[in-house]
Every structure is written in structure tokens, then in C-alpha cells.
C-alpha positions as CSV (number, residue, x, y, z in Angstrom):
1,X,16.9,165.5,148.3
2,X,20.5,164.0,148.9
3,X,21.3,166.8,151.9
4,X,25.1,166.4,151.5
5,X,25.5,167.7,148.5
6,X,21.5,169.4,148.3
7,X,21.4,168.1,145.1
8,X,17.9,166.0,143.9
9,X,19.0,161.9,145.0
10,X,18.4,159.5,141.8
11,X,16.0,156.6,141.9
12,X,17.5,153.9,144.1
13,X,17.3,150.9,141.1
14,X,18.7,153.6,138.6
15,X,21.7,154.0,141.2
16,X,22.0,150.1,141.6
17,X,22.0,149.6,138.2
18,X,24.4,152.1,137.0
19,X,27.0,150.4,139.9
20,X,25.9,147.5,138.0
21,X,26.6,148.8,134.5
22,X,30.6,149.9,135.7
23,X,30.9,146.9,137.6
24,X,30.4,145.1,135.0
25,X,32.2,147.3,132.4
26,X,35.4,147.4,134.7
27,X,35.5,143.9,135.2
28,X,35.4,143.7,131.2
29,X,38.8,145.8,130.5
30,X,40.5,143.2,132.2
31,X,40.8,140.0,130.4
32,X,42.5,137.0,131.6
33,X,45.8,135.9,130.2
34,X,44.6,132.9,128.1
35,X,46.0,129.5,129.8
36,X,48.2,128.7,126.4
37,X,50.5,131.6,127.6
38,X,51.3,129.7,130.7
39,X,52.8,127.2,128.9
40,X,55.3,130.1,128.0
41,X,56.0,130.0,131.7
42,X,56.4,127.0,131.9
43,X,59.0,126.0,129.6
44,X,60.9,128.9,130.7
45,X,60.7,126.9,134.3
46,X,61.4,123.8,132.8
47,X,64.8,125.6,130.9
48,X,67.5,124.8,133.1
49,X,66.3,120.6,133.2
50,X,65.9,120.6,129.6
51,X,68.9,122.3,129.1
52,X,70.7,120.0,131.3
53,X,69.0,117.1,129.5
54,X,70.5,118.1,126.2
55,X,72.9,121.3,125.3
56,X,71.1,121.7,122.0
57,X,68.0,122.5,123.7
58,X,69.4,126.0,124.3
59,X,68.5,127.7,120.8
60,X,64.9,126.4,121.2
61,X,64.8,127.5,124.3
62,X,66.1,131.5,123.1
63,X,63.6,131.0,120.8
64,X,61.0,130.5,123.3
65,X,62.3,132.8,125.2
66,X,62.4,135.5,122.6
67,X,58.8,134.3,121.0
68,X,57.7,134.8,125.0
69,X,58.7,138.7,125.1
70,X,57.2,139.3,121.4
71,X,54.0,137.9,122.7
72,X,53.9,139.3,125.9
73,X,54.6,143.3,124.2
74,X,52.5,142.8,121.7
75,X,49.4,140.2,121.4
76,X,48.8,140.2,125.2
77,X,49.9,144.4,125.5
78,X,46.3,144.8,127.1
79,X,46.4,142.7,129.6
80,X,49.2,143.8,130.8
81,X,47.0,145.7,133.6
82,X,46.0,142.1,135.1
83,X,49.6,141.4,135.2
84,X,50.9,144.2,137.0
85,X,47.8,143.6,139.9
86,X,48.7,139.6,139.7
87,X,52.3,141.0,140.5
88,X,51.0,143.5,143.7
89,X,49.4,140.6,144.9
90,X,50.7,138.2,147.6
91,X,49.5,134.7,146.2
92,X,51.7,135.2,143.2
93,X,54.5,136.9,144.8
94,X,54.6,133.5,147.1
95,X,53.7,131.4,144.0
96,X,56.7,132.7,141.9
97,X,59.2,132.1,145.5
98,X,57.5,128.7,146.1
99,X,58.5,127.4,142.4
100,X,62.0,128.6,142.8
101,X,62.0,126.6,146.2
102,X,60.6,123.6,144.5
103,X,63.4,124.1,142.2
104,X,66.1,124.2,144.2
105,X,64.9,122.3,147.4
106,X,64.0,119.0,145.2
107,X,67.4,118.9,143.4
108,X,69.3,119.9,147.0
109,X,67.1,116.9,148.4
110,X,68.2,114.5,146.3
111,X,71.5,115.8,145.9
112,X,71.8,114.9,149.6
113,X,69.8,111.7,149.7
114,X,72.4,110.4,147.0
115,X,70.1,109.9,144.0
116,X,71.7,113.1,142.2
117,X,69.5,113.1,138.6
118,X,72.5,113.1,136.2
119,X,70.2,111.5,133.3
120,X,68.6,113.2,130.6
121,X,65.3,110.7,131.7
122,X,65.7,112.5,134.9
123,X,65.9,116.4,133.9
124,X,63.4,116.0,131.2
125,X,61.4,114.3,134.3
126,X,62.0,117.1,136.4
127,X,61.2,119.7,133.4
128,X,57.6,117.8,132.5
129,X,56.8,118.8,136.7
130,X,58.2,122.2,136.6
131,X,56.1,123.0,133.9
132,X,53.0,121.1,134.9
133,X,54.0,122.8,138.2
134,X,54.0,125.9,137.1
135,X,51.2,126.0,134.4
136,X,48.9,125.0,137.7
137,X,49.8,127.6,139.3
138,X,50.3,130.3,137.6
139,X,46.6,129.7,136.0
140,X,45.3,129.9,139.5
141,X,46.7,132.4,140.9
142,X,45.6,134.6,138.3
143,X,41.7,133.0,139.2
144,X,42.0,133.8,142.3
145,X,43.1,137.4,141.3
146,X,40.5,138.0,139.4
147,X,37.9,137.0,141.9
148,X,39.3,139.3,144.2
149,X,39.0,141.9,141.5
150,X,35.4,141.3,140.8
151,X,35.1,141.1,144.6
152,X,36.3,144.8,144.6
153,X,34.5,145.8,141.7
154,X,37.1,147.0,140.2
């Protein structure tokens, strides 16, 4: 008999496996965001090189931008509850302030070393990293978030 709440206590491997069961069942309801929505990211990171690169890049680039909300309302709506943890977390609060660094610090760099990238070679250079950059990232942050979730069972 449990005496804290004098009520009969169950079978400790019925207990175990019921933590199990909602463990498991927790972990379920939140998915991953699939890697191919990264990309998203990171052409959105990549915008202001390829932009520079070439002016007509800015329509594709709304429509990228536009296809990016669409998807994120809509196919990946459930998810949405990994997102907004990802977002409470500090790995991709720093991950999100480290990219904009990158960003600025490598242009400032070379901006001050003399080699300012004026090419379209050089932004779409810059653009391919960024979004590399960014794709990395973001994918692992959001791994590392979900170990931590598991971790916590929730």
C-alpha cells in the first residue's frame, strides 16, 4: 500500500512500463523538421549575397520566401511545437546570433583587409557558405534539442 496517498501501489514493471509507454508516445508527437526545410533557411541566409550577385535574384528569392511561410503554416503546422522549444533553447538562440556574426564579421573583415567581394563569383561564393553554414547548423541544433527532449522525457 502506497502510504501517501493509502491507495494499493501497482506492480513495479507495470509502473516502468507505463513511464515507458508515454515516454515513448511523447517523444512521438514531436517530429523533427525534415533537413530539406533547412535548405529554406538557408537560401533565406544566402539572400542578401545572391542578391548582391545579381538584382534579378530578388523575385526568386520572394518566391522563396513566400513558398517558405506557406510551408512553414501549413505542411510543417505540427511541428511547430519543436520549433517554439528549439527557439527557448540556448544552442539556437546563439546559433541564429553566431550566423548573423559570420555574416557581418567576414564581410567587415575583408572590407578592412582590402579584398572587398564586389564580384558576383564572390557573393555567390559567400551565399553557397552561408547556406552550407546554415543548413549545418540549423540541422544540429535541432538534434541536439531533441536529445535533450528525449533526455527529459518529454
Amino acid at each position: 500500500m502506497d502510504t501517501m496517498t493509502l491507495a494499493p501501489a501497482a506492480p513495479a514493471s507495470a509502473s516502468a512500463e507505463t513511464a515507458a509507454t508515454t515516454a515513448t508516445a511523447s517523444t512521438e508527437e514531436i517530429k523533427p523538421l525534415p533537413t530539406w526545410f533547412f535548405a529554406f533557411e538557408g537560401l533565406m541566409s544566402a539572400a542578401y549575397d545572391l542578391f548582391q550577385a545579381d538584382h534579378r535574384f530578388l523575385w526568386a528569392l520572394g518566391a522563396l520566401g513566400v513558398a517558405n511561410l506557406i510551408v512553414s503554416l501549413t505542411v510543417l503546422r505540427s511541428r511547430l511545437r519543436l520549433a517554439k522549444r528549439m527557439w527557448r533553447g540556448k544552442s539556437t538562440r546563439k546559433v541564429a546570433i553566431g550566423l548573423l556574426a559570420l555574416r557581418l564579421g567576414s564581410h567587415l573583415a575583408l572590407t578592412l583587409a582590402g579584398f572587398t567581394v564586389v564580384s558576383a563569383a564572390g557573393h555567390l561564393a559567400f551565399a553557397v557558405m552561408m547556406s552550407a553554414t546554415t543548413v549545418t547548423l540549423l540541422w544540429y541544433a535541432q538534434r541536439v534539442s531533441l536529445r535533450v527532449l528525449a533526455a527529459e522525457g518529454v
